[in-house]
C-alpha positions as CSV (number, residue, x, y, z in Angstrom):
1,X,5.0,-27.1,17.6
2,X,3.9,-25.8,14.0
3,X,2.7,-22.0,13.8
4,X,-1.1,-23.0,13.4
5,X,-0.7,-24.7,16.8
6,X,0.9,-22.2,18.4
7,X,-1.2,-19.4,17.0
8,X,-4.4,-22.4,18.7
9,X,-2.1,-22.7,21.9
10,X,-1.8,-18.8,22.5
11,X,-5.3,-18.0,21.6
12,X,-6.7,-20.6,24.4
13,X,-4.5,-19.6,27.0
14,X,-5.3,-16.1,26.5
15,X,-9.1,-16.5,26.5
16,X,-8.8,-19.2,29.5
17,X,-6.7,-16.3,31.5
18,X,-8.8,-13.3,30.5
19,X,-11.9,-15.8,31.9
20,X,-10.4,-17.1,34.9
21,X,-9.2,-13.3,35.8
22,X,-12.7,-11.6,35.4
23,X,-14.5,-13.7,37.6
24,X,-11.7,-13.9,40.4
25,X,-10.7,-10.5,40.7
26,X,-14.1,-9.6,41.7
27,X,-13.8,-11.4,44.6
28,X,-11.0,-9.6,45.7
29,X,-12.4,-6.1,44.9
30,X,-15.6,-7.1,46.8
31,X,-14.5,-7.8,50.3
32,X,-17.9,-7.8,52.0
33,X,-19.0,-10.7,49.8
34,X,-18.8,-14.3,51.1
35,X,-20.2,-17.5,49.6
36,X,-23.2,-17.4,52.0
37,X,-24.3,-14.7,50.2
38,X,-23.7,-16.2,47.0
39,X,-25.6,-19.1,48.2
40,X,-28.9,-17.1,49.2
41,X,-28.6,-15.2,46.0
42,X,-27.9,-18.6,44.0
43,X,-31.3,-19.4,45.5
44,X,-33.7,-16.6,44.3
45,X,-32.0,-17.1,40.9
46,X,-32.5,-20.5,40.5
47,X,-35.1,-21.8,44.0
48,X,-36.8,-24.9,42.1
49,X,-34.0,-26.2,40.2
50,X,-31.8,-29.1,41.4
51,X,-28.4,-28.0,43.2
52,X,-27.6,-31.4,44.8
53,X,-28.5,-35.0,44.3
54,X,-27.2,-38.6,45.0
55,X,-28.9,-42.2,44.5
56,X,-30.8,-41.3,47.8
57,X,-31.6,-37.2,48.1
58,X,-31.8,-34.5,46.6
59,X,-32.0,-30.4,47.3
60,X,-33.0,-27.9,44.5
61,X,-31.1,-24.6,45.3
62,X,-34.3,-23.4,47.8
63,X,-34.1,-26.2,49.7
64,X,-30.0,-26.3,49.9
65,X,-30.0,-22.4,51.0
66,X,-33.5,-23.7,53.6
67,X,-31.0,-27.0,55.0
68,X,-27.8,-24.6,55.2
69,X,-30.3,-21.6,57.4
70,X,-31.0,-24.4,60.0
71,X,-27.7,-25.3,60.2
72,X,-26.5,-21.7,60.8
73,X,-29.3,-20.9,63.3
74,X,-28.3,-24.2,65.0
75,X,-24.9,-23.5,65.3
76,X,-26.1,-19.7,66.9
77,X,-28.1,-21.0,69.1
78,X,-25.0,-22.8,70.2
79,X,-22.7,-20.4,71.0
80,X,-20.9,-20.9,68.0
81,X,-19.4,-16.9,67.3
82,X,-17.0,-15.9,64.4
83,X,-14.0,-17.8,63.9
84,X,-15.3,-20.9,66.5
85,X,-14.8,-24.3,64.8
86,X,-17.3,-27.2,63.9
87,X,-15.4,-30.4,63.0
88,X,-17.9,-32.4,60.0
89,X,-17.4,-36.3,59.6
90,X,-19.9,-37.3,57.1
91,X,-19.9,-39.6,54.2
92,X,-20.0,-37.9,50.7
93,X,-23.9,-37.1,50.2
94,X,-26.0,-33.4,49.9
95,X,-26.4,-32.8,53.6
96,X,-22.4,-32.6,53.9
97,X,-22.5,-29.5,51.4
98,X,-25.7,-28.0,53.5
99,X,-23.9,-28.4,56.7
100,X,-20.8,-26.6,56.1
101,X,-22.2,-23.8,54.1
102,X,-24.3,-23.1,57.5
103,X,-22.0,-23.4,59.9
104,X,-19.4,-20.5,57.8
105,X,-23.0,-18.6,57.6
106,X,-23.0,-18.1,61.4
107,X,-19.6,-17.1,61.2
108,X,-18.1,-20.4,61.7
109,X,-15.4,-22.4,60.8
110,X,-15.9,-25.9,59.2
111,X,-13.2,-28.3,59.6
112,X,-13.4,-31.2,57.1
113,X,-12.5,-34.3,58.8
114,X,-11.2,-37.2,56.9
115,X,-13.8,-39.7,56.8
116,X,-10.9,-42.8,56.2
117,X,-8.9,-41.4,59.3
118,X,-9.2,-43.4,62.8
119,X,-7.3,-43.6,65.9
120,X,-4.6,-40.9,67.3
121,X,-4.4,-39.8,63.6
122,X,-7.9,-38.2,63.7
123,X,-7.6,-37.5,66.7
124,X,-4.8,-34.9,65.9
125,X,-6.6,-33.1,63.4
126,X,-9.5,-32.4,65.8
127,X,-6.7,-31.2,68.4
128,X,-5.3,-29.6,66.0
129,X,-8.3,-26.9,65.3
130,X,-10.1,-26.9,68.8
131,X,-13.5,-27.1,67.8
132,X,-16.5,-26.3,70.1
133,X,-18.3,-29.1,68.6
134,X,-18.2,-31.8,66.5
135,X,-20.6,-33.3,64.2
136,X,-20.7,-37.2,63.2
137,X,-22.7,-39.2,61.2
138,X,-24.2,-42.4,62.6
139,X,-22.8,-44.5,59.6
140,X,-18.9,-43.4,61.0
141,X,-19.4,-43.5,65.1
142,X,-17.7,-46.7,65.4
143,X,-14.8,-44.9,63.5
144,X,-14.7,-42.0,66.0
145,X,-14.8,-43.8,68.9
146,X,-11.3,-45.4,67.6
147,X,-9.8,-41.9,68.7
148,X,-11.9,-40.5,72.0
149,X,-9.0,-41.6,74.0
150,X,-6.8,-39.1,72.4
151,X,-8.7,-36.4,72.2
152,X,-8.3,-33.1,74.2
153,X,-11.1,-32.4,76.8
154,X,-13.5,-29.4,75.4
155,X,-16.0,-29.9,72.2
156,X,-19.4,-31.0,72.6
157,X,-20.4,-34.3,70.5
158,X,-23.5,-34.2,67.8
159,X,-24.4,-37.5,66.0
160,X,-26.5,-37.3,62.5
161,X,-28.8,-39.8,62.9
162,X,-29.3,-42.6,65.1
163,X,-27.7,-41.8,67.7
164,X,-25.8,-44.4,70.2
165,X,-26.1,-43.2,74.3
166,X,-24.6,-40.3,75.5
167,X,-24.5,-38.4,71.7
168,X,-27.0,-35.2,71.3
169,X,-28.9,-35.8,68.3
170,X,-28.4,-33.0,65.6
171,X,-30.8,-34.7,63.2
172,X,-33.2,-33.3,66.0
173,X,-32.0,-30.3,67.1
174,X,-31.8,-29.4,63.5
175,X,-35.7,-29.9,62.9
176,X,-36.6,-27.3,65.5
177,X,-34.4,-24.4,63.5
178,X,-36.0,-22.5,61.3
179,X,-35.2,-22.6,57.4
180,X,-35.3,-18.4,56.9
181,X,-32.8,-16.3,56.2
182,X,-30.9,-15.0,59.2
183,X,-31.7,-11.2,59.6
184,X,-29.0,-8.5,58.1
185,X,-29.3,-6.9,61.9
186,X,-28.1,-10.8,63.3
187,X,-25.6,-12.0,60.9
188,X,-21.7,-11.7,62.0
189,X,-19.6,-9.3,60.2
190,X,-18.1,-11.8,57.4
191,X,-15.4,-10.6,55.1
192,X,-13.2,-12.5,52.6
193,X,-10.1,-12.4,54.8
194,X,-12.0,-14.3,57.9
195,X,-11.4,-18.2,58.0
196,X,-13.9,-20.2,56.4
197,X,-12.5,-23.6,56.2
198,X,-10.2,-25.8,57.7
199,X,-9.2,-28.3,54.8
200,X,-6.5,-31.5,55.5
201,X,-3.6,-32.0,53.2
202,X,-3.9,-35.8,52.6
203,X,-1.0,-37.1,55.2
204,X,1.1,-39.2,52.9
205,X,4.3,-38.5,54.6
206,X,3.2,-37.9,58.0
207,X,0.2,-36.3,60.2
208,X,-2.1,-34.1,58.0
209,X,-1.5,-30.7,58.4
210,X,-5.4,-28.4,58.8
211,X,-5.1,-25.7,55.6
212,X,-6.3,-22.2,56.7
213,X,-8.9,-21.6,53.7
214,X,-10.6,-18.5,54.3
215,X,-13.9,-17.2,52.3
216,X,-11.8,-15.4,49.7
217,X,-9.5,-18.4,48.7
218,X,-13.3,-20.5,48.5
219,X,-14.7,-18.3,46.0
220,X,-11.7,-18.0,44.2
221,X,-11.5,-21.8,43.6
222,X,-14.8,-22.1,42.6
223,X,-15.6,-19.0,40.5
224,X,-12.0,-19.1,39.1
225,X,-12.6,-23.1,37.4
226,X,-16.1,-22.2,36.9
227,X,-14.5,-20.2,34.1
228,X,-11.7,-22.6,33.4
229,X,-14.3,-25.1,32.8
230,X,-17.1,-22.9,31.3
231,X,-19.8,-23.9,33.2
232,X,-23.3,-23.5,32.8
233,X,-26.6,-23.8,34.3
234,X,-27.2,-27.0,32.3
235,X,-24.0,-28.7,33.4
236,X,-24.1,-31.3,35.8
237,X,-20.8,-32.8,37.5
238,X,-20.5,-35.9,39.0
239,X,-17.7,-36.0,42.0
240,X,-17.3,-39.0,43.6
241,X,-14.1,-37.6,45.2
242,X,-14.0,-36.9,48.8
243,X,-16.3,-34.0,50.1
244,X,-14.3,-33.2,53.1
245,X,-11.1,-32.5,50.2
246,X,-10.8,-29.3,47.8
247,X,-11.4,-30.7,44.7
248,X,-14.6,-32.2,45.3
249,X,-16.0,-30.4,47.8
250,X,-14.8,-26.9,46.8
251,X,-14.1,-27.0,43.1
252,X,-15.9,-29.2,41.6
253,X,-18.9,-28.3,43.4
254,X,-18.3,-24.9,43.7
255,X,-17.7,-24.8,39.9
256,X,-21.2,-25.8,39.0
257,X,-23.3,-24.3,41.5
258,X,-22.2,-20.9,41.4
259,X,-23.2,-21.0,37.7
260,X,-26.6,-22.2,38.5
261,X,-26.2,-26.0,37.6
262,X,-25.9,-29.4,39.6
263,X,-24.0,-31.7,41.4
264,X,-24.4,-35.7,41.8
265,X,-22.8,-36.9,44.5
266,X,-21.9,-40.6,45.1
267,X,-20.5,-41.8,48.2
268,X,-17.1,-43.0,46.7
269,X,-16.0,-43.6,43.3
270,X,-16.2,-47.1,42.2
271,X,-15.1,-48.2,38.8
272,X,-18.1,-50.7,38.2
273,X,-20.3,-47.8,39.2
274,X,-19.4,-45.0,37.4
275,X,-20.4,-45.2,33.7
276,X,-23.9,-46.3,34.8
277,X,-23.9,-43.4,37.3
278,X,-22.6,-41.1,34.5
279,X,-25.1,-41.8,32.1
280,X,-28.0,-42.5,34.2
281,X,-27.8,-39.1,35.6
282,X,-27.4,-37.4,32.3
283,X,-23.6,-36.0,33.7
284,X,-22.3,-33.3,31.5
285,X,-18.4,-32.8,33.3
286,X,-16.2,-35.2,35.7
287,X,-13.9,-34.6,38.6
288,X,-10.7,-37.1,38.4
289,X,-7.7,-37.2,40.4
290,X,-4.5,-39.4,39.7
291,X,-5.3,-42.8,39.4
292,X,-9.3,-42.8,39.0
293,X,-8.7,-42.6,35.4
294,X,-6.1,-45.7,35.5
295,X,-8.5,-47.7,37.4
296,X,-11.6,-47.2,35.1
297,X,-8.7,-47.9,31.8
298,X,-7.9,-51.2,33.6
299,X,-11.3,-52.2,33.8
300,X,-13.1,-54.4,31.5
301,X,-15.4,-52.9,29.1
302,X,-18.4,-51.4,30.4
303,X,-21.6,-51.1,27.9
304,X,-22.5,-48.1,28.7
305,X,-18.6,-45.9,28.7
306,X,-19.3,-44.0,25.4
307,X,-23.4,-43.6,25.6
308,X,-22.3,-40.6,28.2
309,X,-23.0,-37.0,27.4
310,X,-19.8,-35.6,28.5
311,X,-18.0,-32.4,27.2
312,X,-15.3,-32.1,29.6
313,X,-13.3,-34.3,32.1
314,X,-11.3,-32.3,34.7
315,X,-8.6,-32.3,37.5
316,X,-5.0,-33.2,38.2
317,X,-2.5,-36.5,38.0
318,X,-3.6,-37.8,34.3
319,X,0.0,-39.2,33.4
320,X,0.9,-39.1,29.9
321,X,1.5,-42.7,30.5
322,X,-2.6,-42.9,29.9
323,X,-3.3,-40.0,28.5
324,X,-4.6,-40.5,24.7
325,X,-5.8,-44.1,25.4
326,X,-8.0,-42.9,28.2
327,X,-9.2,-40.0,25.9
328,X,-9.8,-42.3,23.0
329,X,-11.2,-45.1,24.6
330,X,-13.7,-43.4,26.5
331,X,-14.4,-40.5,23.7
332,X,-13.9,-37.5,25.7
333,X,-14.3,-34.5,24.2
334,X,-11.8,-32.7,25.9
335,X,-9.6,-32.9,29.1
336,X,-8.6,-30.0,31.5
337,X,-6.0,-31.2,33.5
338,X,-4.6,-28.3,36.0
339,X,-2.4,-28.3,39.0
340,X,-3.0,-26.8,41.7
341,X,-3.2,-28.2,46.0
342,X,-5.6,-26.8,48.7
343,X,-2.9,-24.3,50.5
344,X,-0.8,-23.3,47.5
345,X,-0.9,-20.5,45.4
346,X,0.8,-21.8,42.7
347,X,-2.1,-22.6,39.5
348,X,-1.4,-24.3,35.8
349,X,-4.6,-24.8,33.5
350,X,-3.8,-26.7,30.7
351,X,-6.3,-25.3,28.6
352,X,-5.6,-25.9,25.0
353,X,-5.1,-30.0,25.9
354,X,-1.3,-31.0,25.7
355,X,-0.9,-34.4,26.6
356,X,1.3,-34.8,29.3
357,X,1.7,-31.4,30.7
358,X,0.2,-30.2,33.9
359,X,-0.3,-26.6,32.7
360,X,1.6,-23.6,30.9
361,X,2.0,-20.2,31.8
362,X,2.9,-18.1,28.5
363,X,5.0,-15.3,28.7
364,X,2.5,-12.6,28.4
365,X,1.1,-13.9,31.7
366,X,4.0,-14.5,34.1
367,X,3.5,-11.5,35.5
368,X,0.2,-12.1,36.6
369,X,0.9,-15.9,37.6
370,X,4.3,-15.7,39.5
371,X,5.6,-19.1,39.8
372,X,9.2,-20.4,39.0
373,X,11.4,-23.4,38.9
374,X,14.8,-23.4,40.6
375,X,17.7,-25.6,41.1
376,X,17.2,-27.9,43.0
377,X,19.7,-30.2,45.3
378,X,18.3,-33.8,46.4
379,X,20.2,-34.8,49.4
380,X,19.2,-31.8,51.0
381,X,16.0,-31.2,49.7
382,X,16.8,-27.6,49.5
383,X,16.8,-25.0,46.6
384,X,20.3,-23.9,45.3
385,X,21.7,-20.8,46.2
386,X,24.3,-19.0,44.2
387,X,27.5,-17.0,45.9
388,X,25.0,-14.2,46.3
389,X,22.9,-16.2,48.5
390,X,19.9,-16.1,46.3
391,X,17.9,-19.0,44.5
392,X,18.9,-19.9,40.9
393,X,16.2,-20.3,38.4
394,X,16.4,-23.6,36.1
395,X,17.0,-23.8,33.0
396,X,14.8,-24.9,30.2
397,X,13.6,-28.8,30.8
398,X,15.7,-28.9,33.8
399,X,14.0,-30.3,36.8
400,X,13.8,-28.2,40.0
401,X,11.4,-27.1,42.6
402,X,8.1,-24.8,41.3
403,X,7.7,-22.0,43.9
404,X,5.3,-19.6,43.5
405,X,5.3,-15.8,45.0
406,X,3.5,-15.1,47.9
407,X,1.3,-11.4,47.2
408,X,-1.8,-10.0,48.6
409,X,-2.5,-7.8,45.6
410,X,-6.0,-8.0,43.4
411,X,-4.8,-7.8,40.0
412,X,-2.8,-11.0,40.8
413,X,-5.2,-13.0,42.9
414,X,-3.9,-16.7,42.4
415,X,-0.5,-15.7,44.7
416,X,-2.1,-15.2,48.2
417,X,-0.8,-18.0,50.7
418,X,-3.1,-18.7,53.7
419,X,-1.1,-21.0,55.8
420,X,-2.4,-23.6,58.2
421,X,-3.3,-24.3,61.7
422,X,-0.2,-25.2,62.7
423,X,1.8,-21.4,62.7
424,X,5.4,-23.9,62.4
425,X,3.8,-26.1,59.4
426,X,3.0,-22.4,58.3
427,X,6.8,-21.2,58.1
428,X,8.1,-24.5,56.9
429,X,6.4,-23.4,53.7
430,X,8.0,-20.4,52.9
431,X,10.7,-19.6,51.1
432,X,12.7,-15.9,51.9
433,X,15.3,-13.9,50.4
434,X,14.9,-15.9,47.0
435,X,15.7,-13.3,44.3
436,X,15.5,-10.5,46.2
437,X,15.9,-9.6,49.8
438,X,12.6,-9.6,51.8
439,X,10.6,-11.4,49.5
440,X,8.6,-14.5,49.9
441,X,7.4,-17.5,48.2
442,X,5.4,-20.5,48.4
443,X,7.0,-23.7,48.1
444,X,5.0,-26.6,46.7
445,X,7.1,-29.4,47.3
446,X,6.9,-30.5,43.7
447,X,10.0,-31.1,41.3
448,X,8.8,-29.8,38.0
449,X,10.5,-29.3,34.2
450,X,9.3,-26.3,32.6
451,X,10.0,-26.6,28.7
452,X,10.9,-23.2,26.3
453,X,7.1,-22.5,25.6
454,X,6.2,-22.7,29.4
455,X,4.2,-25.9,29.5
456,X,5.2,-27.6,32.9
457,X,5.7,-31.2,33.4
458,X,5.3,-33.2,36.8
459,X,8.3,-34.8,37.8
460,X,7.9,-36.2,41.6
461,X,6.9,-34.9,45.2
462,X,10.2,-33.9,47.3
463,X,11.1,-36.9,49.4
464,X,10.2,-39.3,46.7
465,X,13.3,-38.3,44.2
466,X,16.0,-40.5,45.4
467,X,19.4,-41.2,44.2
468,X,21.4,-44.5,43.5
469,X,24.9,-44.6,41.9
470,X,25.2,-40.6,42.2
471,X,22.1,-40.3,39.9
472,X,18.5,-38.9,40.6
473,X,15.7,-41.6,40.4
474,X,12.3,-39.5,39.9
475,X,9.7,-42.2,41.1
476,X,6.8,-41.0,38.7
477,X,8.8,-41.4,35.6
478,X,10.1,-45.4,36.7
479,X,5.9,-45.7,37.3
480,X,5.0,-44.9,33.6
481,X,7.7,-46.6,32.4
482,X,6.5,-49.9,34.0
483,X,2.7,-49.3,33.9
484,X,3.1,-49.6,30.1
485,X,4.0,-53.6,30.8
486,X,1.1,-56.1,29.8
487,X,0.1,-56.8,33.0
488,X,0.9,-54.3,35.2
489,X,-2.1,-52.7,36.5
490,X,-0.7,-50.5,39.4
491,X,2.9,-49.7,39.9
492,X,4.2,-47.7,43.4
493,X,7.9,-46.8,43.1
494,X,10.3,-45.6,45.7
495,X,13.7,-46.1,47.3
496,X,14.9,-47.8,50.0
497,X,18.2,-48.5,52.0
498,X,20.6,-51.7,50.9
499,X,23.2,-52.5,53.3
500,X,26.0,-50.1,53.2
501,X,25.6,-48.4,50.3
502,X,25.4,-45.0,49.7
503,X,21.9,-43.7,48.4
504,X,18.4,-45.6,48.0
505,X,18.3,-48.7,45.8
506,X,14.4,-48.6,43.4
507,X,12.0,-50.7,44.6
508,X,8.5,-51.1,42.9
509,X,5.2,-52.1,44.4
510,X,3.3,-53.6,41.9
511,X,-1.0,-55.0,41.4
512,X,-0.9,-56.9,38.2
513,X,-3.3,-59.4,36.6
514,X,-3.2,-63.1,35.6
515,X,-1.4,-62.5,32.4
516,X,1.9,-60.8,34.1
517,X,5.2,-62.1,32.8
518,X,8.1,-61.1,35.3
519,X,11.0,-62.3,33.2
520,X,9.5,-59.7,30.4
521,X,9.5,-57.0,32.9
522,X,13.0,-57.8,33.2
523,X,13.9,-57.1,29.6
524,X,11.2,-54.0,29.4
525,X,12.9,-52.3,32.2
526,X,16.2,-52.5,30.7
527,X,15.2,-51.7,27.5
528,X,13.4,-48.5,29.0
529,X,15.3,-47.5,31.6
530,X,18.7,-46.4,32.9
531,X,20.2,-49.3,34.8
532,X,20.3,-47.0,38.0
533,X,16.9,-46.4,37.2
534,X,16.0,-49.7,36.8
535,X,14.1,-51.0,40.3
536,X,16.0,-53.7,41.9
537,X,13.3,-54.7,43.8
538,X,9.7,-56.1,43.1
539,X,6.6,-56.3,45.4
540,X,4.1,-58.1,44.6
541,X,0.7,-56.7,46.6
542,X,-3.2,-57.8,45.9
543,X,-3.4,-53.6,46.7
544,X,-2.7,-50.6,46.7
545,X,-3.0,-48.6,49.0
546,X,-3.9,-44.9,48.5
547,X,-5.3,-41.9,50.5
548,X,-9.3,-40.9,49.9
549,X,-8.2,-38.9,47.0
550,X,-6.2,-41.8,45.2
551,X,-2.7,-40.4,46.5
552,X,-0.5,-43.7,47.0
553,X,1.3,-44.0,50.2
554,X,5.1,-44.3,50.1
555,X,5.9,-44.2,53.8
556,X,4.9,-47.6,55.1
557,X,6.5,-49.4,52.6
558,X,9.6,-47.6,52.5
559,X,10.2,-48.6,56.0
560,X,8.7,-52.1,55.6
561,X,12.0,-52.1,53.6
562,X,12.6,-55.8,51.2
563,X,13.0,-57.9,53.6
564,X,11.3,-61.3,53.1
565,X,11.2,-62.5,56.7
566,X,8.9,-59.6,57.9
567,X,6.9,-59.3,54.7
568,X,4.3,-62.2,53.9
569,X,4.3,-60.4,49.7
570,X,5.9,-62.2,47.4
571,X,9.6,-60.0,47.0
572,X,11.8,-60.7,43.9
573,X,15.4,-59.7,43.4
574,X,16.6,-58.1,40.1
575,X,19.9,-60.5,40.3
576,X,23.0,-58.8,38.4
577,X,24.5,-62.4,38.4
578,X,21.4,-64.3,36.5
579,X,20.3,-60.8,34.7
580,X,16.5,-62.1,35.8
581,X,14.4,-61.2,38.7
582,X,14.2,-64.3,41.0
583,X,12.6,-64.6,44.5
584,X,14.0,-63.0,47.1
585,X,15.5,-65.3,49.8
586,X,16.7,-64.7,53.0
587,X,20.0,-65.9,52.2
588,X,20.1,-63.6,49.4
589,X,19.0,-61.1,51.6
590,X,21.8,-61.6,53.7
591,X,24.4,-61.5,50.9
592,X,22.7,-58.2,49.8
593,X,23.2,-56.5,53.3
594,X,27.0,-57.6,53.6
595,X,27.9,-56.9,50.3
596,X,28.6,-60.0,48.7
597,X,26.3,-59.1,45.9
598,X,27.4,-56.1,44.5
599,X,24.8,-54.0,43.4
């Protein structure tokens, strides 16, 4: 990097910072302020302009602070008291937004149920939080019903619109609450520290564990990226990301209402959909996450993709794989990816644009952002510790674990950790005695490279490193590398057990299209990648599949294994005797397992 850049690359990060850190400290210094009363004062500010709209309603911010009032004087009317829980399952629409910010303004709790989970699955994250009732909407009864056998005995049940026998009707209840403010002398005593949200990690290596996400970590989030993505009243976002997550229901939202402009919503993203939705709706910013951008670059060109009037296209998981064609090809202005997760307090903005990286943390502000990278050991997915017993920090571009320093202090905001639920999901997550004896810090479960001028690079998610022939595989980097193939539209990597041999033999999952040549994957692989690098297996699936916020699950297919008996996908072999991947038979199976192939 010349001087001029650098000189560019400090100046951004130093204006971002100073930005982020005046609105967010605030919040800390003001502890009587929640986002209820943001909300009413949101209203009086801006009462006839639009807040919220989709295809099919819409609420200006009078009528989203009116919908939120009946919601809280429901829920009072109800017994619900501070810190009681109201499970949500609603599709992504206005109401959703209306609903929780009423139930937290009666002192509430909202947990955010995962509209895509069934079964003993969702049951467990109602279990998990106890509500006193729980709210569904008509469209996703049948889905609930999937887990009433699982469920402990205790919370009353409230459907949102028609609703089957034996449901109370909240659509009705709600009609006879009044939209008013609730008196000063009748409000509960809210401060930042009380619980505001429950919030569900995504589950893609087991049960989803509920994030505590109390009223200061919600205004943080969104007053903190309505400065990282300079927001103004005439900025409208469009999320088509999951309500029920942080990124669209919090951030995103967040982001643009508190500075007085709008939000479409659509129910879920679809790439056919969303350059008419875009444009149509005269969108100013976009939410992505991970692969949305992947699936709208694979897609065939849509009339309408540069007639937008975007400035800005923000979130997390752009790979650099993508990066400048998804930029150029779609003319956006300019791309803020970040990293960040809805329990952590560890936060990268990549404000001045570097392709690839997930954010930087200059010098001059690593006292204010506390995050490191240490040494890391794979096998037991542990941090290093030195003969002194403490961690050791990485060195320059070497990959370790990013863990973050857990503070309650207002001049450094970003560093408080909230836990979850779950007090033992809680503890699991900290880190003690790392550099010094008695302190604590956040780990984030993320293997990062941090290079000399403090830009950080996403390596892989702990548990998805594996290693083959004494060497660690990081899955994300084997993805781009293959992704690049004509062909290839999708590619899930990860490791699984051969036989007797020590470590996890690659394995990719792959979508691709008509035109894929699997003898030339064959010779890119090679030609990219390390040969212990280089996956050994193929899957071919019609698929992916992937979590409501485009996360790609690992777990099934790792123990689904290669075997081409209990798989009905095609499964090829990356043959060291033919140098060519060929179809996977079960007699090659077999010679795989006892070792007459060696690998």
């Amino acid at each position: 990097m010349g001087l001029i850049d650098r000189i560019k690359s400090e100046y951004a990060y130093l204006k971002g910072a100073i930005s982020v850190l005046r609105n967010v400290t605030p919040v800390a210094k003001n502890p009587d302020r929640t986002f209820p009363d943001v909300a009413e004062k949101l209203a009086e500010e801006f009462g006839p302009r639009t807040a919220l709209l989709s295809d099919t309603e819409s609420l200006t911010f009078s009528q989203y602070n009116h919908r939120a009032n009946q919601y809280a004087h429901w829920a009072m009317e109800h017994g619900i008291k501070k810190g009681d829980v109201v499970a949500l399952m609603m599709p992504n629409r206005p109401e959703y937004l209306a609903a929780w910010l009423g139930i937290i303004r009666a002192g509430g709790v909202t947990a955010l149920l995962n509209t895509n989970l069934t079964g003993p699955a969702l049951a467990h994250c109602v279990n998990i939080v106890k509500p006193k009732h729980v709210i569904v909407d008509a469209t996703l009864i049948d889905a609930f019903r999937t887990a009433e056998a699982h469920l402990d005995p205790g919370p009353h049940f409230w459907c949102h619109g028609d609703r089957p026998a034996g449901w109370q009707s909240i659509s009705e209840a709600l009609e006879q609450q009044p939209g008013e403010n609730i008196p000063q002398s009748d409000r509960p005593k809210l401060t930042t520290s009380d619980k505001c949200l429950f919030i569900y990690t995504s589950g893609t290596t087991g049960l989803p564990k509920a994030a505590n996400i109390n009223h200061y970590r919600v205004q943080s989030i969104m007053f903190g990226f309505r400065a990282a993505m300079t927001m103004s009243k005439e900025d409208r976002i469009y999320v088509c990301l999951p309500l029920y997550h942080t990124s669209g229901g919090v951030l995103a939202a967040g982001a643009a209402l508190t500075a007085g402009g709008s939000v479409f919503v659509r129910d879920r993203f679809s790439a056919r959909q969303f350059w008419d939705d875009i444009v149509d709706n005269q969108c100013t910013v976009f939410q992505y996450i991970g692969e949305l951008c992947r699936y709208l670059l694979n897609s065939p060109t849509h009339p309408k993709e540069n007639a937008h009037r975007l400035r800005l296209a923000s979130g997390n998981g752009l790979r650099p794989d993508i990066w400048e064609d998804f930029r150029t090809r779609f003319r956006i202005p300019k791309i803020l990816e970040w990293y960040a997760s809805t329990e952590g307090n560890a936060v990268f903005l990549n404000f001045d644009g570097k392709p690839g990286a997930v954010g930087r943390i200059p010098k001059w502000a690593e006292k204010k952002f506390v995050t490191e990278v240490v040494k890391f050991n794979i096998d037991t997915e542990e941090p290093v510790r030195g003969p002194d017993g403490f961690c050791i920090k990485a060195a320059p571009n070497e990959v370790g674990e990013v863990i973050s320093q857990i503070l309650d202090d207002p001049s450094r905001p970003s560093q408080r950790f909230e836990g979850y639920a779950d007090k033992a999901a809680t503890k699991k997550k900290i880190l003690e005695d790392v550099f010094d004896k008695g302190d604590r810090w956040f780990r984030t479960g993320d293997l990062m490279r941090k290079d000399e001028l403090g830009y950080f690079y996403f390596v892989d998610r702990i548990g998805d490193t594996f290693r083959w022939k004494g060497e660690n595989v990081a899955t994300s980097e084997v993805s781009e590398a293959i992704t690049v193939y004509p062909g290839v539209k999708e590619a899930n990597v990860y490791g699984v057990k051969t036989g007797k041999m020590d470590g996890r033999a690659g394995m990719a999952s792959l979508v691709v299209d008509d035109g894929f040549d699997i003898d030339g994957l064959q010779a890119h692989v090679t030609q990219q990648l390390p040969a212990y690098a280089r996956p050994l297996f193929l899957r071919l699936q019609p698929e992916m599949e992937v979590t409501g916020t485009f996360k790609q699950r690992k777990v099934d297919l790792v123990k689904e294994g290669f075997d081409p008996a209990a798989l009905t996908d095609p499964i090829y072999f990356n043959n060291p005797e033919t140098g060519t991947y060929v179809p996977l038979t079960n007699d090659l199976y077999e010679r795989i397992n006892n070792g007459t192939i060696k690998l």
